[in-house]
N, CA and C atoms as a LAMMPS dump frame, in Angstrom:
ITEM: TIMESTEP
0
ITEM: NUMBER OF ATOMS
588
ITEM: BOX BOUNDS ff ff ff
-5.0000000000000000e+02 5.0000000000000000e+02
-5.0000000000000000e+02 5.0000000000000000e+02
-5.0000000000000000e+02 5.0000000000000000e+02
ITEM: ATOMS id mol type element x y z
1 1 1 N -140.203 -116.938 441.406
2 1 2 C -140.523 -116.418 440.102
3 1 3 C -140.719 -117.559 439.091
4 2 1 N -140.189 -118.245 439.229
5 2 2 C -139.713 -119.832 438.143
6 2 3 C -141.423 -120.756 438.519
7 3 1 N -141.536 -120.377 439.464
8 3 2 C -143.02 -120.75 440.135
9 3 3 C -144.293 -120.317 439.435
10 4 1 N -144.151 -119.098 439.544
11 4 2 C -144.731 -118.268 439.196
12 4 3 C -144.938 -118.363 437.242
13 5 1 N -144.015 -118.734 436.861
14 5 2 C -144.012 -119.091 435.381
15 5 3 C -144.525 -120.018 434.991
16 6 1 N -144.162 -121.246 435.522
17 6 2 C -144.77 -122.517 435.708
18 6 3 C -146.061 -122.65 435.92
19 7 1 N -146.716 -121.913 436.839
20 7 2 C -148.153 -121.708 437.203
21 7 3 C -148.989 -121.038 435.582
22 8 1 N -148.469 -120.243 435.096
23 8 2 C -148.691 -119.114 433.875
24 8 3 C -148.841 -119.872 432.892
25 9 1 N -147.766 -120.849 432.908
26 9 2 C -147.863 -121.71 431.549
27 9 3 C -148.354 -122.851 431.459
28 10 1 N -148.965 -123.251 432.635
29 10 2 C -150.143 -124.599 432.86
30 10 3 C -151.351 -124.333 432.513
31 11 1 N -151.38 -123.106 432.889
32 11 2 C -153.093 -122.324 433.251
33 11 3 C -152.882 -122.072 431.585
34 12 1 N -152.275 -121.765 430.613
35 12 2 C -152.199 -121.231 429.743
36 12 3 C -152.586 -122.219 428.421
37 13 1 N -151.63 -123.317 428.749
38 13 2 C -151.797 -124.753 427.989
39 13 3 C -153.662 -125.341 428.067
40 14 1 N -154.284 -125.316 429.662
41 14 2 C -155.218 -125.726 430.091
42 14 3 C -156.657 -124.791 429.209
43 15 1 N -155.969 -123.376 428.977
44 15 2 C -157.181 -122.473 428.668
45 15 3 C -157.029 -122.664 427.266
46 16 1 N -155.406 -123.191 426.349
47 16 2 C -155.688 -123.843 424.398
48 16 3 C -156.748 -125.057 424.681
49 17 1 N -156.075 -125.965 425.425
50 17 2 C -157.229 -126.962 425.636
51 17 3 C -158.529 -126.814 425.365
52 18 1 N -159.174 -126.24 426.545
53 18 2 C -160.169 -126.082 426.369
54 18 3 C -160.889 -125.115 425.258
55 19 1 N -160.202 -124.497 424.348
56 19 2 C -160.913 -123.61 423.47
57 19 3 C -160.652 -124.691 422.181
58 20 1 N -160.072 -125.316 422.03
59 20 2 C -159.454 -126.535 421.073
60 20 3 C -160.909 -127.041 421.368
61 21 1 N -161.173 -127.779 422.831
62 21 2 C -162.011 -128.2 422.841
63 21 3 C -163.77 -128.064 422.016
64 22 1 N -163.689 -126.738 422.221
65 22 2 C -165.048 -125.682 422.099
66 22 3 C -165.213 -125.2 420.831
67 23 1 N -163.868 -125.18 419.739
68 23 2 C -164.058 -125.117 418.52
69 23 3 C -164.614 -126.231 418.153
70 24 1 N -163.553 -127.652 418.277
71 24 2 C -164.057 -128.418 417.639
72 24 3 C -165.072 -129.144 417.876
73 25 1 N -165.908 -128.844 418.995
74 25 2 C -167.196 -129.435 419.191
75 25 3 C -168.417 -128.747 418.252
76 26 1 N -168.011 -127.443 418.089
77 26 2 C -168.293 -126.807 416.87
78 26 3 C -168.814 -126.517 416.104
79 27 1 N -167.346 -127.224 415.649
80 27 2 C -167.175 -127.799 414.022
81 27 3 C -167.942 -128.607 413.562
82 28 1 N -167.793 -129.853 414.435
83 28 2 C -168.638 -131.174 414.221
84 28 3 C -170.283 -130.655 414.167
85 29 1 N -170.558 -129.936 415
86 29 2 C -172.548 -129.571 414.747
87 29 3 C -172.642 -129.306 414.192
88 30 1 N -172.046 -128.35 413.006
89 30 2 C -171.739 -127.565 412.082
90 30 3 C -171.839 -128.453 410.979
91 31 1 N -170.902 -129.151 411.097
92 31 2 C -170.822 -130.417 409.964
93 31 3 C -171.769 -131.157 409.699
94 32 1 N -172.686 -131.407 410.635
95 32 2 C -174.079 -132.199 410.842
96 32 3 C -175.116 -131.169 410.334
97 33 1 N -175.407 -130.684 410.738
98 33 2 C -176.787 -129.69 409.851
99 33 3 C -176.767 -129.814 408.784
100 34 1 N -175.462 -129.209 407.641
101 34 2 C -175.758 -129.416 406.196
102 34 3 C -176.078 -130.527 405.627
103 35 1 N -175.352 -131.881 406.387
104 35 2 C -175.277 -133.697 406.375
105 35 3 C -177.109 -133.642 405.9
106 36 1 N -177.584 -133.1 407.252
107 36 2 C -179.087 -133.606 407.121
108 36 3 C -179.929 -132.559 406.299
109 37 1 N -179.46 -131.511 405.76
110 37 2 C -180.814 -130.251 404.714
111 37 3 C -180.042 -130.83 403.442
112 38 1 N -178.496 -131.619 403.23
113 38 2 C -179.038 -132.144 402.433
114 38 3 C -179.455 -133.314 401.478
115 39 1 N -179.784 -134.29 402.747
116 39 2 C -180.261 -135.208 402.24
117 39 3 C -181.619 -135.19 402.508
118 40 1 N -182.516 -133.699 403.044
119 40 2 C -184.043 -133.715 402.89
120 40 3 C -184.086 -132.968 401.399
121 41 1 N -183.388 -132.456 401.093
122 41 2 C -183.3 -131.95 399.325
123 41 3 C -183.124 -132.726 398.249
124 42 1 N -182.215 -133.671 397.944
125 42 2 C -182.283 -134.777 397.631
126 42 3 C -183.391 -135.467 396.981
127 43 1 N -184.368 -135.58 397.494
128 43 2 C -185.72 -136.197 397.545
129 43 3 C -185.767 -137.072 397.959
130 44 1 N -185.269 -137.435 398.768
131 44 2 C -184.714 -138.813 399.736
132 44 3 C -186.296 -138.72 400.48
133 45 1 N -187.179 -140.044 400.944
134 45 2 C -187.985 -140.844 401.145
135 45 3 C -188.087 -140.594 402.915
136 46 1 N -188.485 -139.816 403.605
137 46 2 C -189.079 -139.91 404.893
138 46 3 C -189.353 -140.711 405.485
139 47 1 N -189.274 -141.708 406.523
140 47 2 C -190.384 -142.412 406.921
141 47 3 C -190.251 -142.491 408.72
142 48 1 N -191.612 -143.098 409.006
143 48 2 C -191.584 -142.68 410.686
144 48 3 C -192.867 -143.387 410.685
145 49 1 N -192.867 -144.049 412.045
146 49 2 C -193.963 -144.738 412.519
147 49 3 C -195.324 -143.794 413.003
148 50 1 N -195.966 -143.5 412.788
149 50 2 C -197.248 -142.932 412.536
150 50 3 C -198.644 -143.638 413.758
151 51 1 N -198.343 -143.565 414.874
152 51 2 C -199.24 -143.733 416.118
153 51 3 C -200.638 -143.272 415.709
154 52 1 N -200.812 -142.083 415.653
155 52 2 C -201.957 -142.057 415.37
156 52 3 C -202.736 -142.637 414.24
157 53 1 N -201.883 -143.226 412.861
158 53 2 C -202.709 -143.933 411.764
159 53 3 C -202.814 -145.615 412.494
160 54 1 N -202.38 -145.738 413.335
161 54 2 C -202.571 -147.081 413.948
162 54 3 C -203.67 -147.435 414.747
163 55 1 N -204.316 -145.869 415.229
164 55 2 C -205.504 -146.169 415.98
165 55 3 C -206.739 -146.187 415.077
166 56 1 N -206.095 -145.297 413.863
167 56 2 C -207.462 -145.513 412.896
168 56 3 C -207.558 -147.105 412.754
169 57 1 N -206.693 -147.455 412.673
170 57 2 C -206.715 -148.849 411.223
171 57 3 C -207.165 -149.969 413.091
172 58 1 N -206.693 -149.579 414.007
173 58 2 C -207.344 -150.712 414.972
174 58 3 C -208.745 -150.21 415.173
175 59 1 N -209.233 -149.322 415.076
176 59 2 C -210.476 -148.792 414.986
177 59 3 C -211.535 -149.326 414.091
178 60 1 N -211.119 -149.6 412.457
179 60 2 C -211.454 -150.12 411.786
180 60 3 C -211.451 -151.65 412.065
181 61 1 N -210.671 -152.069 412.138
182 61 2 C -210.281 -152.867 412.4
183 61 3 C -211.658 -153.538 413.781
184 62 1 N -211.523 -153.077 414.621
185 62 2 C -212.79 -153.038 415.823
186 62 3 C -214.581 -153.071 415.319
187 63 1 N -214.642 -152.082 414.324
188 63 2 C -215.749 -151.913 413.533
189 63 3 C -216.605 -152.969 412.616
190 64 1 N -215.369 -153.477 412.027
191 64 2 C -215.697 -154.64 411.342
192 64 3 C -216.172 -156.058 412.418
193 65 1 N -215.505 -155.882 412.869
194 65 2 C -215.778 -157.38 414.053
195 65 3 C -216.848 -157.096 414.633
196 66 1 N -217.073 -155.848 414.912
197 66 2 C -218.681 -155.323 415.919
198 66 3 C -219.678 -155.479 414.677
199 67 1 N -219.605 -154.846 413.627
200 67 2 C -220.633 -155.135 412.243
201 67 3 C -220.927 -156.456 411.856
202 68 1 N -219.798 -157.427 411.986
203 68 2 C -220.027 -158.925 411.767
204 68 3 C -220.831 -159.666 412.796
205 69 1 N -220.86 -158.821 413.997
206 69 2 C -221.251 -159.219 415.489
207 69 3 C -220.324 -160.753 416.119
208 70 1 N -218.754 -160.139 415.646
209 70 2 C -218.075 -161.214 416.284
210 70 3 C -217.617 -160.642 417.547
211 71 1 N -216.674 -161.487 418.081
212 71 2 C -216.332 -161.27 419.564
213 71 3 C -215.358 -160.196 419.554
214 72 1 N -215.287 -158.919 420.333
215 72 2 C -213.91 -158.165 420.672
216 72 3 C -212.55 -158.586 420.843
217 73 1 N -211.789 -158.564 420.342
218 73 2 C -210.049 -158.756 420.549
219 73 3 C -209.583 -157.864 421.21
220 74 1 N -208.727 -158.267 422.058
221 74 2 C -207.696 -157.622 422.787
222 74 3 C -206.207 -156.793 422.252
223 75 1 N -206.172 -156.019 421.853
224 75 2 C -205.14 -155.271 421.486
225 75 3 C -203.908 -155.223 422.064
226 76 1 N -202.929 -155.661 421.153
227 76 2 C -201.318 -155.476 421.598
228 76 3 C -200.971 -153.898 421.236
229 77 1 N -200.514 -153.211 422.164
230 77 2 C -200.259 -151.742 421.526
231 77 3 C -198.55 -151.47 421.135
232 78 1 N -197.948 -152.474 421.669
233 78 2 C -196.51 -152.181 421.232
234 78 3 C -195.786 -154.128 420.983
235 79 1 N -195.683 -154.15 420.015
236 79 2 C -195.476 -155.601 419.32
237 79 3 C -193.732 -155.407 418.748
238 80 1 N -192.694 -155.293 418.998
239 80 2 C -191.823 -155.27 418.216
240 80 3 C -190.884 -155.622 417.027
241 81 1 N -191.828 -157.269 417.029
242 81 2 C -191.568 -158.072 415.594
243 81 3 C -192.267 -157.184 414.095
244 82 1 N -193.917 -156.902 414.537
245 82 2 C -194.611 -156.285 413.536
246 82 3 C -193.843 -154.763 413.809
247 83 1 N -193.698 -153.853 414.325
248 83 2 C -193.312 -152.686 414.163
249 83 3 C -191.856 -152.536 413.029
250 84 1 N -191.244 -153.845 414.093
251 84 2 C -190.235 -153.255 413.056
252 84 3 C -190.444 -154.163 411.588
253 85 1 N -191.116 -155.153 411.134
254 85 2 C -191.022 -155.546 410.223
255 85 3 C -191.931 -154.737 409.36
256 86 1 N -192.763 -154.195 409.579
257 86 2 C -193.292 -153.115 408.719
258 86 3 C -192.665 -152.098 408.597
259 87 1 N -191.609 -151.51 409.346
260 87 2 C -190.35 -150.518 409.131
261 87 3 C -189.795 -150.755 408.305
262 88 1 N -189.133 -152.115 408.128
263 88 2 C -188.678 -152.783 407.298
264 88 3 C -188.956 -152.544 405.837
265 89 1 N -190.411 -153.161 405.614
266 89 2 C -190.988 -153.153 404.43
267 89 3 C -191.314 -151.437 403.953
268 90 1 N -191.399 -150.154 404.577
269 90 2 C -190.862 -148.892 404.371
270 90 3 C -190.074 -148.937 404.061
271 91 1 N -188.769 -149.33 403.947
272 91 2 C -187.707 -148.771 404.066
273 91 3 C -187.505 -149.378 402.686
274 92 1 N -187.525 -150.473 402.328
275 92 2 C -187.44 -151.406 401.417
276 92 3 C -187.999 -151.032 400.373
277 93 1 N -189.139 -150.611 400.199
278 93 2 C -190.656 -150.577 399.401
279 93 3 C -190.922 -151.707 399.049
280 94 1 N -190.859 -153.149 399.803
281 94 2 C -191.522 -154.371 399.079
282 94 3 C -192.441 -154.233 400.529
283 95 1 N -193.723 -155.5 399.966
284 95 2 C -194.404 -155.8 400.587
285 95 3 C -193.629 -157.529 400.703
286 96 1 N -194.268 -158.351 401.955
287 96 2 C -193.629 -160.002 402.121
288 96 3 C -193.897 -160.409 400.738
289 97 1 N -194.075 -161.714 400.717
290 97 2 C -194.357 -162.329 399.445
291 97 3 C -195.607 -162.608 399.587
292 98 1 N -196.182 -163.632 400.921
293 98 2 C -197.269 -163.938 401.75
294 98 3 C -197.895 -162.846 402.464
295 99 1 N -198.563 -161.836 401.604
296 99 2 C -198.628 -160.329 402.892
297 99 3 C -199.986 -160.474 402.828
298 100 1 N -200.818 -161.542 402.873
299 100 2 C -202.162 -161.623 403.425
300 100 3 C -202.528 -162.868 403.875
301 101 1 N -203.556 -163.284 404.477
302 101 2 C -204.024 -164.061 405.239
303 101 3 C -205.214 -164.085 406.222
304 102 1 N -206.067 -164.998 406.797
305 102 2 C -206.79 -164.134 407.796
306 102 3 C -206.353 -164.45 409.114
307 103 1 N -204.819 -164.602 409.306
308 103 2 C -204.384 -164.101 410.632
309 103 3 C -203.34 -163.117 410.283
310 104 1 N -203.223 -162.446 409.388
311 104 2 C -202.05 -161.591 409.352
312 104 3 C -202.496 -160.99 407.991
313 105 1 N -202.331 -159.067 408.093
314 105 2 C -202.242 -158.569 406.896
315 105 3 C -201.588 -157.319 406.845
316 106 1 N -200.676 -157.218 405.787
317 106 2 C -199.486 -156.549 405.477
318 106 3 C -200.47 -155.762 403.933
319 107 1 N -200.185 -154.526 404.076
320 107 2 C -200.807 -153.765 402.853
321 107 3 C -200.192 -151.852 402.542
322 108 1 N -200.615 -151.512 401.52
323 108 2 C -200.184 -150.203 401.172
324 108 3 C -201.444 -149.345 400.979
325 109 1 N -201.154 -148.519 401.631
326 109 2 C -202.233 -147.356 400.888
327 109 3 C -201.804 -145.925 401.524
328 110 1 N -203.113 -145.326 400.203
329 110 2 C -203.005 -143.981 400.897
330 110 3 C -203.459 -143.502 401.79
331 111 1 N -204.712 -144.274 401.958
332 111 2 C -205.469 -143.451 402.993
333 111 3 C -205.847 -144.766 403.675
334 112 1 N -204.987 -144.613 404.897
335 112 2 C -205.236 -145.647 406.274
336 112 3 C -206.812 -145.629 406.717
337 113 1 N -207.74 -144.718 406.677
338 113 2 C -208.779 -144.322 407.314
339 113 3 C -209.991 -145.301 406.488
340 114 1 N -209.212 -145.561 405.215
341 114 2 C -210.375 -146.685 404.997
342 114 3 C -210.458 -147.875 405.248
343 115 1 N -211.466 -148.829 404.949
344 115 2 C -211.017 -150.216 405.083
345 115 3 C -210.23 -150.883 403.652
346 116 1 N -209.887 -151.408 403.72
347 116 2 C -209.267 -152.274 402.851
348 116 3 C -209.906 -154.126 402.738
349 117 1 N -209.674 -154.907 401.607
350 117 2 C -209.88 -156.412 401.787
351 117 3 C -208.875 -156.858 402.232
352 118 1 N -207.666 -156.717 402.756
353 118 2 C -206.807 -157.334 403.202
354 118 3 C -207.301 -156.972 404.765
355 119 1 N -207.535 -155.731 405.04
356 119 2 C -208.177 -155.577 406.639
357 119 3 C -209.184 -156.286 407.293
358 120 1 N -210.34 -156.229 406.194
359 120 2 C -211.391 -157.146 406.4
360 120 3 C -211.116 -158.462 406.526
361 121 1 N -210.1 -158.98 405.641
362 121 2 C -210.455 -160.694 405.877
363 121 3 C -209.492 -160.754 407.483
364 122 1 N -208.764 -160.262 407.725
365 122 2 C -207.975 -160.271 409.078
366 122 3 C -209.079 -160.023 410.14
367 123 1 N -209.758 -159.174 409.942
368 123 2 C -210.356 -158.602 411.217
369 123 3 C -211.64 -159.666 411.135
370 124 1 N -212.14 -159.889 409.96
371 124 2 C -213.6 -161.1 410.369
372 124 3 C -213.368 -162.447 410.548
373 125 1 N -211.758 -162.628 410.432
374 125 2 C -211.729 -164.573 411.03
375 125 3 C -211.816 -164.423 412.393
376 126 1 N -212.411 -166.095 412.396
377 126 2 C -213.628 -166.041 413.879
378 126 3 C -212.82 -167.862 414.099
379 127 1 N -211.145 -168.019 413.473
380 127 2 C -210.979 -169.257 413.767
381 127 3 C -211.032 -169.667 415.372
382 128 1 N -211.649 -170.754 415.573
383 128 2 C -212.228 -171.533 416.938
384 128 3 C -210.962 -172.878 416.984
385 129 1 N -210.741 -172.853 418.345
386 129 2 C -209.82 -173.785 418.497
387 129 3 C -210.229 -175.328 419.363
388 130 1 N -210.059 -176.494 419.734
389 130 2 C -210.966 -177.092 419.359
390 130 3 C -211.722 -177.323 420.915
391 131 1 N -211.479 -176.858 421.349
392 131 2 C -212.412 -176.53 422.745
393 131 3 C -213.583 -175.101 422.381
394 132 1 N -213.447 -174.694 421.39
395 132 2 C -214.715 -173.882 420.529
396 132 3 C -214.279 -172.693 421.157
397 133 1 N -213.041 -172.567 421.888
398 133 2 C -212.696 -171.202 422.397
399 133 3 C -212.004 -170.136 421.186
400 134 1 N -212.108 -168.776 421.248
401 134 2 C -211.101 -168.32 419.736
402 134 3 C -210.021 -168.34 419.806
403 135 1 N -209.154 -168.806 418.606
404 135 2 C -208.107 -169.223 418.294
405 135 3 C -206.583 -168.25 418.381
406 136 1 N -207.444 -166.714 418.124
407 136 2 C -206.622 -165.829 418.36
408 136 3 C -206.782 -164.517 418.396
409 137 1 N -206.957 -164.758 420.073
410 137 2 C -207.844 -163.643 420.766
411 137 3 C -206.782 -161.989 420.746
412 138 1 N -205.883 -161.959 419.822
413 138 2 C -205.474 -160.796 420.562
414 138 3 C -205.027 -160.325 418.871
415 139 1 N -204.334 -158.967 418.851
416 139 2 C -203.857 -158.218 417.569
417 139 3 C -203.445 -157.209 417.488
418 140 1 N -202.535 -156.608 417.207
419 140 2 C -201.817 -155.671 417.11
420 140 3 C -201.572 -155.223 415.751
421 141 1 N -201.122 -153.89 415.717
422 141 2 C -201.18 -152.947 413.953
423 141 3 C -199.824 -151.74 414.374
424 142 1 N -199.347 -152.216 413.419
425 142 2 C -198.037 -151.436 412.854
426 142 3 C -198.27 -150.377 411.826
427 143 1 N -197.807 -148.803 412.059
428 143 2 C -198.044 -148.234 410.745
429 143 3 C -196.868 -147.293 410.465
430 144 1 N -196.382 -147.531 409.392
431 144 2 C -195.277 -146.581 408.98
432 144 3 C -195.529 -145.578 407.578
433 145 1 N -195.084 -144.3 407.914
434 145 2 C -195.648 -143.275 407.246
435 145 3 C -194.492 -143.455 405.861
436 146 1 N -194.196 -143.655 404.73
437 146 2 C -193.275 -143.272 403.578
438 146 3 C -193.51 -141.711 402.816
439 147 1 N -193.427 -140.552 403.159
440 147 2 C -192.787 -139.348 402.465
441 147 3 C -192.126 -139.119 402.199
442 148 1 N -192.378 -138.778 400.646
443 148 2 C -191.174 -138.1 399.501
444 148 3 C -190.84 -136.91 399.545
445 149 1 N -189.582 -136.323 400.339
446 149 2 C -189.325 -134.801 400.612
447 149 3 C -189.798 -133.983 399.587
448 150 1 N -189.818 -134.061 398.408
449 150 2 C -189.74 -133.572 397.815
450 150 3 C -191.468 -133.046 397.294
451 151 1 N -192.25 -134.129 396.656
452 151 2 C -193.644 -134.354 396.57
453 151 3 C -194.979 -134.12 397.301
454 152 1 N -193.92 -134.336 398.933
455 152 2 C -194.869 -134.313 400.172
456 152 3 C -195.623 -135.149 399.69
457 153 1 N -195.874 -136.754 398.645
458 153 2 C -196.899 -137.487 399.054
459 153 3 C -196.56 -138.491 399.715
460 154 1 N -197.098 -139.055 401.038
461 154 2 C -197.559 -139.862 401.764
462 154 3 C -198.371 -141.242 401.443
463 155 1 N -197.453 -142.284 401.562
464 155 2 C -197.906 -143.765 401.371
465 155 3 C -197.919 -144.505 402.936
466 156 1 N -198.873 -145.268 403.425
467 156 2 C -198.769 -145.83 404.355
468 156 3 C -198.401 -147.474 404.464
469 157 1 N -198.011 -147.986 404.902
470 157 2 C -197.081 -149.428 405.263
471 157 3 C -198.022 -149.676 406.24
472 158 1 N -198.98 -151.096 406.419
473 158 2 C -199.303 -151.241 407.162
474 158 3 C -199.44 -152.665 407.481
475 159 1 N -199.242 -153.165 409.105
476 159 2 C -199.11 -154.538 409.011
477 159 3 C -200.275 -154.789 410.365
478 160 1 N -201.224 -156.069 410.261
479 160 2 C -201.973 -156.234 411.636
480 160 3 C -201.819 -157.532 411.523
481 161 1 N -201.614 -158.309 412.669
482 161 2 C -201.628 -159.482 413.057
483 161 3 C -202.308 -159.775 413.895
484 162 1 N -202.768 -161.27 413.791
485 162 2 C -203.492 -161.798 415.17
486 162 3 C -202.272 -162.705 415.751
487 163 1 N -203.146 -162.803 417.524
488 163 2 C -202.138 -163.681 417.917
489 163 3 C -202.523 -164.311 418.838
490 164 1 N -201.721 -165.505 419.522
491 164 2 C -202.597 -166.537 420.62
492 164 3 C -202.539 -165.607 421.668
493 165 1 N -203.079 -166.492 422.69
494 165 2 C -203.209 -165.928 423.95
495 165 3 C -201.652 -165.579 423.975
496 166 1 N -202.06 -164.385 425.795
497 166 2 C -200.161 -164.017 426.163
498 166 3 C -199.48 -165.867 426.66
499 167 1 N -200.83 -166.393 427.593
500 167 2 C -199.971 -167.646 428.109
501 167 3 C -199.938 -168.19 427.1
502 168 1 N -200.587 -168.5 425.898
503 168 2 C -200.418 -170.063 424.972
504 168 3 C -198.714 -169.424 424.4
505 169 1 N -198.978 -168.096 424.163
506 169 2 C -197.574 -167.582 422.905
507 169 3 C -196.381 -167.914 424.15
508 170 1 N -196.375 -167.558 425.392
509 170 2 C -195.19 -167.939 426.344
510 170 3 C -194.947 -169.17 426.386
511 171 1 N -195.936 -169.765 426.53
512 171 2 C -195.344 -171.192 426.736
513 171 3 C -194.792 -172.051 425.127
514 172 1 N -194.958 -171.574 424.091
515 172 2 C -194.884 -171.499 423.116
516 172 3 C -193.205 -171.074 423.066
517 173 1 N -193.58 -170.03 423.278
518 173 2 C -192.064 -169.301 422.836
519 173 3 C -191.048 -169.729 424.344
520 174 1 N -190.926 -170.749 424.893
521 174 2 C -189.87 -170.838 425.899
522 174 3 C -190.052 -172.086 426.433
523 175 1 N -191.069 -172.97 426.33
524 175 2 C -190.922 -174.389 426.933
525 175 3 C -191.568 -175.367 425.535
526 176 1 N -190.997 -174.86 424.138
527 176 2 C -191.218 -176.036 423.474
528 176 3 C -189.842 -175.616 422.049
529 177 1 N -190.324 -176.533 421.743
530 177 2 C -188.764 -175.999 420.336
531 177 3 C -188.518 -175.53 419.607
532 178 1 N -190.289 -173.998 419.761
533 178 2 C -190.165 -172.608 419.134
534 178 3 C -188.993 -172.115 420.183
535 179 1 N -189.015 -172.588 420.955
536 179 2 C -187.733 -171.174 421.696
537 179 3 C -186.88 -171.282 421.099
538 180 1 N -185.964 -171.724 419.962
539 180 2 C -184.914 -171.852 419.249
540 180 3 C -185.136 -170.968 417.93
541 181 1 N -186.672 -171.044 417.962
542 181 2 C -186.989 -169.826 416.527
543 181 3 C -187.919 -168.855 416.95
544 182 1 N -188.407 -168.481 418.011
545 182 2 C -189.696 -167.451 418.029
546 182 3 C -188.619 -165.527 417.802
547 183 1 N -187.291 -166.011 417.522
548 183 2 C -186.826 -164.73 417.191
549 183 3 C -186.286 -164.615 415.921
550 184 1 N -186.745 -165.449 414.908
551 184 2 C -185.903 -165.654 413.567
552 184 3 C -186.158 -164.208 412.702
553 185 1 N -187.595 -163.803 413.455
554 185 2 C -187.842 -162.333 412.794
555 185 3 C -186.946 -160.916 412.222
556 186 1 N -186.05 -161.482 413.472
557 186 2 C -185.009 -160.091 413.753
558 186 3 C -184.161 -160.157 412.518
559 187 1 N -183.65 -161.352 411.678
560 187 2 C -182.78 -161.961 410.605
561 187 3 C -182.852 -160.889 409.102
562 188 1 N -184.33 -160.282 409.133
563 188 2 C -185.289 -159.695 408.334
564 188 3 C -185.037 -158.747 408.403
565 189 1 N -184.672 -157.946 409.836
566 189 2 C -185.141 -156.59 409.895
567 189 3 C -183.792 -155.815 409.242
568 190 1 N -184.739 -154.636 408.863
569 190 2 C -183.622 -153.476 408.065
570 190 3 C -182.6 -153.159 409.273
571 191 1 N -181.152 -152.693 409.18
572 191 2 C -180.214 -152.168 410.156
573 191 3 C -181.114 -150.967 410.577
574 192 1 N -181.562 -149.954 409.825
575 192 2 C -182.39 -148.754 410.206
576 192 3 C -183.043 -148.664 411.197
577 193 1 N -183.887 -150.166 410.691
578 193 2 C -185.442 -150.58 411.879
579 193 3 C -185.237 -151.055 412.973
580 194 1 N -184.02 -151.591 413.319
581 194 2 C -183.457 -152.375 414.885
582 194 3 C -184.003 -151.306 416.079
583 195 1 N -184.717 -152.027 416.924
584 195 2 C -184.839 -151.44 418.15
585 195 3 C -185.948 -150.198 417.982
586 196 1 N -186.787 -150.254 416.714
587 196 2 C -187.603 -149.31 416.932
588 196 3 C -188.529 -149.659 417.474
């Protein structure tokens, strides 16, 4: 009988447990939903990387170089220095200090679908390196969407870079005494933007 009790009051302890368990798992989801409706009420600032405004702007981007009748570039489609440093600059609302150039251009707008002069001068340098080969055959484009919950208007963050070859940037970044800095980028990035 004493057995028999013992058995009753294990099984008994085991079945608070687990409902202890099952509340407070809960609780906690519970607690999370309101966390996030209301900080979209708020008017708290949206933002999210935007794939498809990236094919416009490499598109453009493509257009211009074919209209100039320069040579095709090779496209980086996932770059993680520019992704997240244009996350960055979302999150932030600054643009760099240096956010143009014609190997690199960092810009705002509303409407990605056009060209811009910061796009153009990026996309028509034709720098030659001194074997007359191009200097920097490849490029990649970052785009991050900024929405205001509240407004629903939409600003775009956008960053395109050129870049050396894959072998010149490897050997670059690991057998000379950039390998001590070809990651200083990360120093920059927002906590938010890590690992996007």
């Amino acid at each position: 009988m004493q057995v028999l009790y013992a058995i009753h009051r294990i099984m008994r302890n085991h079945y608070r447990i687990l409902v202890l368990f099952a509340v407070l798992t809960t609780c906690l989801s519970a607690h999370e939903i309101p966390a996030r409706i209301m900080q979209a009420n708020t008017g708290q600032t949206l933002i999210t990387r935007d794939k498809g405004k990236e094919g416009d702007v490499a598109n453009l981007f493509e257009t211009i170089r074919a209209n100039a009748k320069l040579p095709p570039l090779n496209r980086i489609r996932h770059r993680d220095s520019l992704e997240q440093q244009v996350c960055t600059m979302a999150n932030s609302g600054t643009l760099p200090k240096a956010h143009s150039g014609n190997l690199a251009a960092f810009y705002l707008t509303a409407n990605p679908q056009m060209v811009s002069p910061e796009l153009t001068e990026v996309a028509s340098s034709n720098r030659q390196d001194a074997d007359g080969k191009l200097a920097y055959p490849r490029y990649s484009v970052a785009v991050w969407r900024r929405k205001d919950s509240q407004s629903g208007e939409a600003t775009y963050w956008v960053g395109v870079v050129r870049y050396w070859s894959a072998l010149e940037e490897f050997v670059d970044n690991h057998f000379t005494d950039d390998v001590f800095y070809h990651d200083q980028w990360k120093k920059n990035v927002a906590p938010e933007c890590r690992g996007k």
